[in-house]
C-alpha positions as CSV (number, residue, x, y, z in Angstrom):
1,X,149.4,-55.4,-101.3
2,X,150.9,-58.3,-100.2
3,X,153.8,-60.6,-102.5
4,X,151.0,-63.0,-102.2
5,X,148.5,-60.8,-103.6
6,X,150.8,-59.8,-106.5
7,X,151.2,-63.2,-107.3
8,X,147.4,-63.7,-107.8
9,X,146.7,-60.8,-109.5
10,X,149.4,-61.6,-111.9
11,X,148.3,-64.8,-112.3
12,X,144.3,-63.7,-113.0
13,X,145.3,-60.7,-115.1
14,X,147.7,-63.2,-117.4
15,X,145.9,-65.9,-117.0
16,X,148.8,-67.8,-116.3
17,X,148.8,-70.4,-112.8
18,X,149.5,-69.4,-109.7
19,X,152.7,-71.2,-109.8
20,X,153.8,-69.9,-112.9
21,X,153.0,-66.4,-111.6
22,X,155.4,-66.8,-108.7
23,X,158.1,-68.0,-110.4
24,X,157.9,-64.9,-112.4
25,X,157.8,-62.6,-109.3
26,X,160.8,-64.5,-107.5
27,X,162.9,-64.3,-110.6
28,X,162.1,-60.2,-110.8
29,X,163.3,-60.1,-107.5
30,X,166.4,-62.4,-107.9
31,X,167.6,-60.2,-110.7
32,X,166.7,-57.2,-109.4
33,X,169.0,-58.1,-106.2
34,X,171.7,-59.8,-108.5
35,X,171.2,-56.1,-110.3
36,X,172.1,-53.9,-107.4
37,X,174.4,-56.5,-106.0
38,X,176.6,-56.4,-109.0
39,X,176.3,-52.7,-110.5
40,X,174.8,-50.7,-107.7
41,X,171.6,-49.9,-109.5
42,X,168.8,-50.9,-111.5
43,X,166.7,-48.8,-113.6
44,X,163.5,-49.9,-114.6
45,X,162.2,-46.9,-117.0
46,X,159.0,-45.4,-115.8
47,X,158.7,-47.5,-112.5
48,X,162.1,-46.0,-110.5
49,X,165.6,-47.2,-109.6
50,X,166.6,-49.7,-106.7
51,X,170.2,-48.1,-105.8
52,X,172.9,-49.4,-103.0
53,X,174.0,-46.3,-101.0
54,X,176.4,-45.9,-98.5
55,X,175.3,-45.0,-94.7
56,X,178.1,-43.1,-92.7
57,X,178.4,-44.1,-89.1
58,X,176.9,-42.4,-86.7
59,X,176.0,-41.6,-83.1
60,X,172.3,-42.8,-82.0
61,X,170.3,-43.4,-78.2
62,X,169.3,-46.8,-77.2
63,X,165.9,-47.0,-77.4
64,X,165.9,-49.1,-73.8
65,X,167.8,-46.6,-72.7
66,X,167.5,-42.4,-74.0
67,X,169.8,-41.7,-72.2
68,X,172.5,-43.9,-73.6
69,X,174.2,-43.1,-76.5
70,X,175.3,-46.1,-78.8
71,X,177.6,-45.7,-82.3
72,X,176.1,-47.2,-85.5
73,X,178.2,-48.8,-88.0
74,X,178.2,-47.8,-91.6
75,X,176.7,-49.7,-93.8
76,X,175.1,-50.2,-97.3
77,X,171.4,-50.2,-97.4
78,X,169.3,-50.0,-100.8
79,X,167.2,-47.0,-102.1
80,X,164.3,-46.9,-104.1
81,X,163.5,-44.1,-106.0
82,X,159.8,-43.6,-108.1
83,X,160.1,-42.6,-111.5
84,X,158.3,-40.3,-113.5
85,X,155.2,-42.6,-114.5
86,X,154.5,-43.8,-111.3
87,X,154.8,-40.9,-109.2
88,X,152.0,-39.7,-112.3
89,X,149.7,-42.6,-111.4
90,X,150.1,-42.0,-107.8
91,X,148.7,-38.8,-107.9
């Protein structure tokens, strides 16, 4: 599904407009974001946890080039994790 298709569905199941459906979708994300920016995580309970972890650096090939080796910074990147309810209605 596609942020586009969210919206719409959104929209039809609240019968709310399109518009006002998006604005509510951007503004989840914003916080969400604003969320793991500020505090590192965000639980939402029953859906899963959007976490900032750390990466260590490490030692990788160039893909242009396997024989190559090339070093790769650390970094943050963000994690999702499910939660208990939706890994339920997934199976």
């Amino acid at each position: 599904m596609t942020k586009t298709a969210l919206i719409a569905s959104l929209a039809e199941e609240l019968g709310v407009s399109k518009k006002l459906a998006a604005e509510l979708v951007n503004a989840f994300i914003d916080t969400v974001i604003a969320g793991v920016k500020k505090t590192g995580e965000v639980r939402i309970q029953g859906f899963g946890t959007f976490k900032a972890s750390k990466r260590k650096a490490r030692e990788g090939v160039n893909p242009q080039n396997p024989s190559q080796k090339i070093k790769i910074p650390a970094m943050k990147v963000v994690t999702f994790k499910a939660g208990a309810d939706f890994k339920a209605a997934v199976k």
